[in-house]
C-alpha positions in Angstrom: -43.3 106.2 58.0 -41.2 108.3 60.8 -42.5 111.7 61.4 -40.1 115.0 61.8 -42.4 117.7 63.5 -41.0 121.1 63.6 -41.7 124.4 65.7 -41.8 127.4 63.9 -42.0 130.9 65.7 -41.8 133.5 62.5 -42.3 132.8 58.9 -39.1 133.3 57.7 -36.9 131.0 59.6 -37.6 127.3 58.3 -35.9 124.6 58.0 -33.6 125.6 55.2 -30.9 122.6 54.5 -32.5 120.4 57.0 -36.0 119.6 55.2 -34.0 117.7 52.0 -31.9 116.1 54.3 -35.4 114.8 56.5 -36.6 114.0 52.8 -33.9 111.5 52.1 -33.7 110.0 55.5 -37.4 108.6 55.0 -39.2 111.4 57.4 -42.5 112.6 56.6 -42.7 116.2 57.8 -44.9 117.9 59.8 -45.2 122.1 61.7 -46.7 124.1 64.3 -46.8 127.2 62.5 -46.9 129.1 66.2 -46.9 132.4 64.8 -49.9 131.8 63.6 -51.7 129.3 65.4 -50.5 127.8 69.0 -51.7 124.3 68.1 -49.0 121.3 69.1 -49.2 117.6 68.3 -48.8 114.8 70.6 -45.8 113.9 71.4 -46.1 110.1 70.7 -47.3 111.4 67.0 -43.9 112.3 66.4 -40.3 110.3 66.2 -37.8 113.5 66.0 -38.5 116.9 67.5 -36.7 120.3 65.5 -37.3 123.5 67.2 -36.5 126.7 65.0 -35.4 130.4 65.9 -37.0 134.0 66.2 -36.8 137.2 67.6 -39.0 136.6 70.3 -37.3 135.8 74.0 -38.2 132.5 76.0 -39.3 135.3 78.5 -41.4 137.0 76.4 -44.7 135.0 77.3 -47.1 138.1 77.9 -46.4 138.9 74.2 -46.7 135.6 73.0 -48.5 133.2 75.4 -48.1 129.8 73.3 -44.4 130.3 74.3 -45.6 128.7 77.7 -47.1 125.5 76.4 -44.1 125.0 74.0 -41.8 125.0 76.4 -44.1 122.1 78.6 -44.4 120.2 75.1 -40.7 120.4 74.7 -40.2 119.1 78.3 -42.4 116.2 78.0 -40.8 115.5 74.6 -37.7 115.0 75.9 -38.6 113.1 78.4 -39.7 110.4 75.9 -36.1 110.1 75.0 -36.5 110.7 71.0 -34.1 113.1 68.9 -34.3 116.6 69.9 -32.5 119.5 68.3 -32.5 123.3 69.1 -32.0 125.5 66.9 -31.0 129.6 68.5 -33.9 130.3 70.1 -34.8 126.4 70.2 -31.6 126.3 72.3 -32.7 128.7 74.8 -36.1 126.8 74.6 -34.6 123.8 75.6 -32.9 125.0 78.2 -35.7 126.9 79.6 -38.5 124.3 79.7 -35.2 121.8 81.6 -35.4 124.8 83.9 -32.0 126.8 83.1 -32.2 130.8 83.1 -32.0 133.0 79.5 -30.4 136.2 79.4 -28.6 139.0 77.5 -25.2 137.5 76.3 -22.7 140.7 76.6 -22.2 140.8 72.9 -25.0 139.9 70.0 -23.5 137.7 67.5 -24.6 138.8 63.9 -22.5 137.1 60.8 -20.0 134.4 59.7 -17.7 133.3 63.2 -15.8 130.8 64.2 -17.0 128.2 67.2 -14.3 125.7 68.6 -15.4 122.9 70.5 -14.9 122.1 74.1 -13.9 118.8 75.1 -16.4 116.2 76.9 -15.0 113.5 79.4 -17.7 111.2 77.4 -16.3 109.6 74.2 -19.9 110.0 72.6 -20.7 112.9 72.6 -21.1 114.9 69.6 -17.3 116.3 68.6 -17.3 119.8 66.1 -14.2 120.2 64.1 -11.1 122.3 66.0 -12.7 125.6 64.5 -15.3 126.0 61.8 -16.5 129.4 61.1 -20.6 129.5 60.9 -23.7 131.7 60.9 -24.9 133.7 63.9 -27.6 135.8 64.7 -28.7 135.8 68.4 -28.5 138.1 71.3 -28.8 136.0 74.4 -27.6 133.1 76.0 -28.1 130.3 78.7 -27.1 128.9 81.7 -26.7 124.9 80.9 -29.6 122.8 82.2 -29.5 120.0 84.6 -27.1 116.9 83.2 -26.1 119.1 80.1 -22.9 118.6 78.7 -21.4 122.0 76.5 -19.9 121.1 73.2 -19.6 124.2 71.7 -17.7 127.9 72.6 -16.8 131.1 70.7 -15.3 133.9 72.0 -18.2 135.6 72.3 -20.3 133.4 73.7 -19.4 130.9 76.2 -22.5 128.8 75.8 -22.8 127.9 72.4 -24.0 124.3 72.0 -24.9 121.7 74.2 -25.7 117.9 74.9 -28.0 116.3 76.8 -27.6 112.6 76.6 -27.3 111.5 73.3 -31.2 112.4 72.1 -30.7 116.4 73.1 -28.9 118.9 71.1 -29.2 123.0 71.2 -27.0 125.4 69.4 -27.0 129.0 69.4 -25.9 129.0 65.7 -27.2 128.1 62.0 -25.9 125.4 60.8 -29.1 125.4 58.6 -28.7 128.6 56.8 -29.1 128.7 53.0 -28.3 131.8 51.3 -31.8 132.2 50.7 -32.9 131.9 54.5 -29.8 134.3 55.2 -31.7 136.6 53.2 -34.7 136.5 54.6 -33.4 136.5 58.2 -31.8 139.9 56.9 -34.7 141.1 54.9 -36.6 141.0 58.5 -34.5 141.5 61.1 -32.0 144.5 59.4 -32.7 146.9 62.4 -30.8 144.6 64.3 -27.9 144.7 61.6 -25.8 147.9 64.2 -22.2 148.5 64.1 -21.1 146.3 66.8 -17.7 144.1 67.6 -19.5 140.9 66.7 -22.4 141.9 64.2 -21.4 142.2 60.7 -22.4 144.4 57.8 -25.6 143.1 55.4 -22.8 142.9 52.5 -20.2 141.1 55.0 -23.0 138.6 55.5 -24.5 138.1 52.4 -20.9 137.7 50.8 -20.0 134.4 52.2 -19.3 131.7 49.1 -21.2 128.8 48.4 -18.7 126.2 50.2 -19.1 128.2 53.5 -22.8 126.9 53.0 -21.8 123.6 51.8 -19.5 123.5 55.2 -22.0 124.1 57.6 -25.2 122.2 55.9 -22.8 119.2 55.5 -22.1 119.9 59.6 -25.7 119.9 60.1 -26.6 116.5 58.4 -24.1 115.1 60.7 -25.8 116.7 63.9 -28.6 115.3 62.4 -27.5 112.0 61.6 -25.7 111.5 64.8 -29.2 112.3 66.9 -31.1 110.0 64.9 -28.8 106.7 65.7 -27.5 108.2 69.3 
């Protein structure tokens, strides 16, 4: 059976739509709980590679000093060539352990906003619809790593998603979110929740409808699907 093994920084942000969608594709899944103990598998144990969000920064290794052997795991993961995706702070994984620089976007991004995509000169690469409004909740950014291509923008970020081959994916967004897990990320992280041009209300968030989920889980499965036949 293929294995899905997934990093996870804080309890409460999981997998959320991805683990039925990893159900029906035939993976057996597997989790470095990090948070609570810094152990990693091999990489040739697994066949697809999900890295989740947190708080925490990719800089923030004197707090939490597994950060620096995830990020040589990830390297050497993706090195191997299988299906990779970043999730937020996965993103800014990725691009840290390829060797790209993290930083303080100029606005956090809290709440339901639209991404466009940007055009790639290469055919095959992943393509998101002309505007599609999704979850946020991240505070920094990154400068693209080596042979990264970026496929996705908002206005404010510039750096929203890229693509690194066709086995690599980071986004600074949740296409994962549940209204559950939307809940939790609020539940735990409210402090953050401060009257800003691009960080909505708790009620703002916690009103989006069920077919704004359906719309960006169903986008997910595609990212999804797409990495695991690229």
């Amino acid at each position: 059976m293929k294995r899905a093994h997934y990093l996870q920084h804080v309890p409460f942000e999981a997998l959320g739509s991805i683990e039925p969608w990893l159900l029906e594709a035939g993976y057996e899944t597997s989790c470095s709980r990090l948070y609570a103990s810094p152990k990693l598998p091999k990489p040739d144990q697994i066949d697809f590679l999900i890295i989740m969000g947190g708080p925490m920064s990719v800089d923030d290794e004197r707090d939490f000093p597994w950060l620096k052997e995830e990020k040589r795991f990830i390297r050497e993961f993706i090195a191997s060539g299988k299906p990779t995706l970043g999730i937020c702070l996965g993103a800014q994984l990725i691009a840290n352990a390829l060797g790209a620089r993290v930083y303080p976007n100029p606005e956090k991004e809290i709440g339901w906003f639209p991404i466009q995509p940007v055009s790639s000169p290469d055919s095959n690469h992943y393509r998101f619809p002309a505007s599609t409004e999704v979850f946020h909740w991240h505070g920094e950014t990154f400068d693209l790593p080596a042979g990264a291509q970026r496929i996705a923008q908002s206005v404010a970020c510039r750096h929203q998603g890229f693509q690194i081959g066709s086995s690599v994916i980071g986004l600074q967004f949740h296409l994962e979110t549940t209204p559950a897990s939307a809940q939790a990320i609020i539940t735990n992280c409210r402090d953050e929740l401060q009257p800003a041009a691009y960080i909505q209300t708790e009620a703002e968030i916690l009103s989006a409808s069920p077919a704004q989920y359906l719309a960006i889980n169903g986008l997910m499965e595609e990212v999804l699907e797409y990495l695991q036949t690229g």
